[in-house]
N, C-alpha and C positions, 0 to 999 in steps of 0.2 A: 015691384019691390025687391023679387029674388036680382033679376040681374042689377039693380040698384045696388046692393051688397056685396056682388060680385065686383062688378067698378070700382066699390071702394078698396076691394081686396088689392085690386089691380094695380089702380093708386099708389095705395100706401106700401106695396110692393116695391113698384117701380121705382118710388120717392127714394125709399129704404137703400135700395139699390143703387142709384144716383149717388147718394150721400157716402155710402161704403166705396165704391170702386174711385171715388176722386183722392180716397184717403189710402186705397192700395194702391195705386199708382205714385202717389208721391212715395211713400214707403218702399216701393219696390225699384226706383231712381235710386233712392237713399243706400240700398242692398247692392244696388250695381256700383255704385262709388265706392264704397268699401269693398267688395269683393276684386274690386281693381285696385286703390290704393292702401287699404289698413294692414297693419298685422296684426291689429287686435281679432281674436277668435269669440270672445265674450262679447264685445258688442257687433263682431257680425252677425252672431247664435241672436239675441234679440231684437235684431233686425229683419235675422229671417223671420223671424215668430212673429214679430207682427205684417210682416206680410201674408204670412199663413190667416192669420188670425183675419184680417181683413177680408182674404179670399174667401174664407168659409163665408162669412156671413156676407158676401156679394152673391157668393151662389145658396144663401137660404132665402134671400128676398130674390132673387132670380127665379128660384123654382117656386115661389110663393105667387110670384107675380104669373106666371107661366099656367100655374092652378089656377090663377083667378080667370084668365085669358080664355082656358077650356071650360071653367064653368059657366063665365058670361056668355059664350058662345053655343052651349049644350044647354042651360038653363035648368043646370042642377041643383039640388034642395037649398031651402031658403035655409036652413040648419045646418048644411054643410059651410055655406057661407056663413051666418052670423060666426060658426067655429075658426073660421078660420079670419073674419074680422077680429076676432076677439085676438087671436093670435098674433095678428098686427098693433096690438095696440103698445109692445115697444115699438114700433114706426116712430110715432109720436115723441118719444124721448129721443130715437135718432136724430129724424129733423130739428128738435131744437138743439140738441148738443153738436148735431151737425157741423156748424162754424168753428166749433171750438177742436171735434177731431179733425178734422183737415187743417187748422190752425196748431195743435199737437204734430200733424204727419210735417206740414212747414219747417215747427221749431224742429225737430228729428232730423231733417233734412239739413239745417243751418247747422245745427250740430256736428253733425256728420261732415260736414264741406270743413267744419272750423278744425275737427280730429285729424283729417286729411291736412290740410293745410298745419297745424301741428308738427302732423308726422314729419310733413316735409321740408318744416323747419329743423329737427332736430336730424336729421337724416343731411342738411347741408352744413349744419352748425359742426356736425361729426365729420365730415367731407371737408369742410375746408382746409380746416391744419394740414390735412395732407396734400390735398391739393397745392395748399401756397408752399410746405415743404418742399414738394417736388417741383416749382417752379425755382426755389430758390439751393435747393440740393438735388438736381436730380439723379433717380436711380440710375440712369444711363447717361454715358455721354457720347459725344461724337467721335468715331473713330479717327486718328491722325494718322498721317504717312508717317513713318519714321520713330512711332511712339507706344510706347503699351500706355494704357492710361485707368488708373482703379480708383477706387473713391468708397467711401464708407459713411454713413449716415445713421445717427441714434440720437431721438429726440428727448428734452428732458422733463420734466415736471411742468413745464410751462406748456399752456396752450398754442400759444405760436412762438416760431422760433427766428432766432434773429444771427443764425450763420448761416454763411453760405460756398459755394464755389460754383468753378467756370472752366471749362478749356475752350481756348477761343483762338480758332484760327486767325492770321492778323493778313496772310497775304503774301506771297513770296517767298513759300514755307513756311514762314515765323509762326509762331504756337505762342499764346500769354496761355498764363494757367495763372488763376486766383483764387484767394480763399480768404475769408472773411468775418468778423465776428464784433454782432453791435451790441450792446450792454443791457441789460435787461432783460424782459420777457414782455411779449403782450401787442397787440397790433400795431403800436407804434416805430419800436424796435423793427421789428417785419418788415413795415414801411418802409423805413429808411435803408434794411437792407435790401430791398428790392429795389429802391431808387439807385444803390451805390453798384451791385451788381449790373445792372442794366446800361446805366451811363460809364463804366468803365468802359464795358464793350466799345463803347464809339470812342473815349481820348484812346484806347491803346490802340485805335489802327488810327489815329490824328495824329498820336505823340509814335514816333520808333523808340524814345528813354523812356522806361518806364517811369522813373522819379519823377517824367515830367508830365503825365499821364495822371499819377496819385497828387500831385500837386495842385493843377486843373479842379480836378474830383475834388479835392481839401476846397479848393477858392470856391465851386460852386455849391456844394454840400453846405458848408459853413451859411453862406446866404440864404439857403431855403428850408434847414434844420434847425431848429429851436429845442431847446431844454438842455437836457444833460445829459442828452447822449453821445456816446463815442464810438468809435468804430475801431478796431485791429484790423489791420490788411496786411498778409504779403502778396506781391506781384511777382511771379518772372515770366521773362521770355525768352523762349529759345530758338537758337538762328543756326539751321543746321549747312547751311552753308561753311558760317565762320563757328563751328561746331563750338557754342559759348551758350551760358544761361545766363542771363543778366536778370537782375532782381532788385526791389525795393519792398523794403519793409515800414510798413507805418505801424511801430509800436504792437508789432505782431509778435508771437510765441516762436521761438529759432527753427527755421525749419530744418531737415537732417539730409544731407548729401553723402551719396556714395561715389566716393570718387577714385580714383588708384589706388582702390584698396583698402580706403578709410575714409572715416568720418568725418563731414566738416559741418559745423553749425551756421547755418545764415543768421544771422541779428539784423537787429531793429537799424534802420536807415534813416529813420528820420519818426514822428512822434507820432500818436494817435490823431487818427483823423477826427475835424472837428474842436480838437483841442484851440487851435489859432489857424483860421482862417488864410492866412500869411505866412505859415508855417513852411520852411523848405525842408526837398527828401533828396538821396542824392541815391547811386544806381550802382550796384557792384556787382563785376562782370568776371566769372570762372570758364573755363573750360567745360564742358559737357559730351564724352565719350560713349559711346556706344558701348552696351552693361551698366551707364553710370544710373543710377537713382534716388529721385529726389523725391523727398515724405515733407507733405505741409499739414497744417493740423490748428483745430482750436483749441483754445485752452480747458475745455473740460474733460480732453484726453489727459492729457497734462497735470491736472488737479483731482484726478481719481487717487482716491484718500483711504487706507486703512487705517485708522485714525490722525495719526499726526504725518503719517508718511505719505508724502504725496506720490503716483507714477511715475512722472518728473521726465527729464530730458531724458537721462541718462539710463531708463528702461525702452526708450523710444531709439534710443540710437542703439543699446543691445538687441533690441528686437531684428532692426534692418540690418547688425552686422552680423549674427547669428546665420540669414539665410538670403543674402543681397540676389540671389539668382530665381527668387517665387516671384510669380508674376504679381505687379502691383495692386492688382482685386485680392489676392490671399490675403500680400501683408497689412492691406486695409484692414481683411477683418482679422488676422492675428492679433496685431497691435488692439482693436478694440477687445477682443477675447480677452488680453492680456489683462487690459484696464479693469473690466468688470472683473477678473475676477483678483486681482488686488486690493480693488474695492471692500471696504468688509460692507457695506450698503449699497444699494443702488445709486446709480451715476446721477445725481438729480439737473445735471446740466448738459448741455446740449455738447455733440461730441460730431465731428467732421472732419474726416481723412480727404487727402490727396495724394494722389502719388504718381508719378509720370516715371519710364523709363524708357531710355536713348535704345533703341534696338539695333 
């Protein structure tokens, strides 16, 4: 009878045992995923806890079972064992709740995989805007022979942005530089400015005019763009051979040229892009001297407003005639310096500098 009591110690030991360590082990997966992916601190803390929690009582019915093992085997008092049967008798409430903690340790688990998964949505949803930013503004660009080249980037209120620019070698020296600006805010604008940046690249080393490069871009854009959006582009390019920037403007903001000593304004060559599919741009061609420099820009540099007073051209062209010799990365961010702080609010639109100078 005594070892009879002792086996059931054993048992319901072992049983005990089985039922806990399947439910630490899911738990303690659950602890390793977050300890690799969460930043939450509060539910890693009760995740260790119930790890903890599980291991104590894998090792009370471990050392219970362990006791029952040396008394069945030594054949120690029938009253040690009924004590310590009786002790087992939550066993019995394990085994049947059994299913249900290890079905508790699952759902923790699924939880946990879904917090992670979470995180790693908001952790990309924060990441893209930048990402697509710098696919479509980047912080850097490529060095040219013959060229300084600066650029400036300040995003607005909107989640994604819909300016952009380019310097783009063409081949034979030639240099396009573009800059960009679609209307609105919001993934679709993005879109389109991503389609337009990208496919200039290929007409402007197809086309040598630019107007006939933006014109191309107009006929194929127009067909595979819908709604109401528009695009502002100016184009130039420069041929340091026949030392000339030639340029096209589709309904873009005047860019600002340093030339002998003064200012000239580029204007609009021809209409917003998208406006008419059939729409013609035509191409006008200056000189471009070594010292000369050229500031292209979207219009929310432009429209920085302390109430009724807009920045306007004509703080855009004092800024570059005030100090035409800083290299074209300063006057990018003086000019925006400038803006903001004209501003009596923040800029809520999107602002993009270019600047290229002949060295």
């Amino acid at each position: 009878m005594t070892r009879l009591l002792w086996l059931v110690v054993v048992a319901s030991g072992g049983l005990g045992a089985a039922v806990w360590v399947r439910s630490w082990r899911f738990r303690r997966r659950l602890l390793a995923q977050l300890e690799a992916t969460s930043g939450d601190a509060d539910l890693k803390r009760l995740a260790r806890s119930g790890v903890q929690r599980d291991g104590h009582a894998v090792l009370v019915y471990g050392v219970v079972t362990l006791v029952g093992l040396v008394g069945a085997a030594t054949g120690a008092s029938a009253w040690v064992a009924v004590a310590l049967a009786l002790v087992m008798v939550p066993t019995a409430l394990t085994v049947g709740l059994g299913r249900q903690l290890i079905a508790d340790a699952r759902l923790e688990m699924r939880r946990g995989d879904l917090e992670r998964r979470a995180q790693e949505v908001l952790v990309q949803e924060e990441l893209a805007p930048r990402r697509w930013a710098e696919r479509l503004a980047p912080s850097s660009l490529a060095s040219v022979e013959g060229l300084t080249v600066g650029s400036a980037y300040q995003p607005g209120a909107g989640m994604l942005a819909g300016d952009f620019f380019d310097v783009v070698p063409l081949g034979g020296g030639r240099v396009g530089m573009v800059i960009g600006d679609v209307a609105g805010h919001g993934i679709e604008p993005a879109i389109t400015a991503f389609q337009t940046k990208y496919l200039l690249r290929t007409l402007l080393r197809q086309f040598r005019d630019p107007a006939q490069a933006v014109e191309e871009l107009n006929r194929q854009m127009g067909s595979s763009v819908h709604g109401e959006e528009f695009v502002s582009l100016f184009v130039a390019v420069h041929d340091p051979h026949a030392g000339t920037l030639r340029h096209c403007s589709a309904g873009h903001p005047p860019a600002v040229l340093w030339h002998d000593r003064d200012i000239q304004l580029l204007g609009a060559t021809g209409p917003l892009l998208l406006l008419d599919p059939s729409g013609s741009y035509y191409a006008h061609e200056q000189a471009f001297d070594a010292g000369d420099v050229l500031v292209a820009y979207t219009d929310g540099l432009a429209e920085a407003r302390d109430g009724d007073d807009l920045f306007g051209e004509e703080r855009i062209a004092t800024t570059l005639r005030r100090d035409p010799g800083q290299t074209p990365e300063l006057l990018c961010k003086a000019l925006l310096e400038a803006a903001s702080d004209h501003a009596s609010s923040p800029i809520t639109d999107d602002v993009a500098i270019l600047a290229i100078r002949r060295d």
